[in-house]
C-alpha positions in Angstrom: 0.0 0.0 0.0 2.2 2.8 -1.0 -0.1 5.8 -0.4 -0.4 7.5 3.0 -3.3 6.4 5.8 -3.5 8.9 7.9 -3.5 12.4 6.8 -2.7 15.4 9.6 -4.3 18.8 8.5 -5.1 22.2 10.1 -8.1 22.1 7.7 -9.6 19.1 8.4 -10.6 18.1 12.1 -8.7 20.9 13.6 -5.3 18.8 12.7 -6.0 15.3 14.3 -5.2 12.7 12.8 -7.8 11.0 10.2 -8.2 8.2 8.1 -7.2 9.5 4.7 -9.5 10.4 2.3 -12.1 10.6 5.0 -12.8 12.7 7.8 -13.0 9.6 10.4 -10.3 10.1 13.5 -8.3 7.4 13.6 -8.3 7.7 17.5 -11.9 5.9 16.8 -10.8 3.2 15.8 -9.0 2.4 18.8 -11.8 3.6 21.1 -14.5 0.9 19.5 -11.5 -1.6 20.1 -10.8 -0.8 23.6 -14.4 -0.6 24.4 -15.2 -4.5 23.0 -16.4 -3.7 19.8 -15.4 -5.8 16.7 -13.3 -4.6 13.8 -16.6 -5.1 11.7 -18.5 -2.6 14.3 -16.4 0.0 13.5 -16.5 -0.5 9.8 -20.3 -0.5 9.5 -20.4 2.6 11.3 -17.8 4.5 9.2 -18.2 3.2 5.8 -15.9 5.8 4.4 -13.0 3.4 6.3 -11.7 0.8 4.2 -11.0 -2.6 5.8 -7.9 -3.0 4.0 -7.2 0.8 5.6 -8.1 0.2 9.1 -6.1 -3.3 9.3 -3.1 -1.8 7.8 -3.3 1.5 10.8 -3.5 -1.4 13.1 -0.3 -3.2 11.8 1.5 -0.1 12.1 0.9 0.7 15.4 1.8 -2.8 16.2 5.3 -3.0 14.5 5.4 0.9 16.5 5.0 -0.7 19.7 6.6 -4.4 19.4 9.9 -3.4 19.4 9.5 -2.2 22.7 8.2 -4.6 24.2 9.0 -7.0 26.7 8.4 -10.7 27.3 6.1 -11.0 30.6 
């Protein structure tokens, strides 16, 4: 996926960070997650997210935070 997935811009939100293409905050995303709600939850609500979209935001803040972590 070579184009960008989240776009940052004064004019759009007030500069948080959305979905690109979309005016969806991504911090949405994780708030249906932490909450219990399903992947598919989220995506029926915002249809302007594409799956493909929201999976790859999710692998990226994985590989963000796994090499920092530690084994329990």
């Amino acid at each position: 996926m070579g184009r960008s997935l989240i776009i940052v811009d004064p004019q759009i939100q007030g500069g948080v960070p959305v979905f690109a293409g979309t005016r969806v905050p991504v911090k949405n995303l994780f708030d249906y997650l932490e909450a219990g709600e399903a992947l598919n939850q989220f995506l029926d609500d915002f249809p302007s997210v594409e799956r493909e979209v929201a999976v790859a935001v999710l692998e990226q803040a994985r590989e963000a935070v796994t090499p920092h972590a530690h084994s329990a």
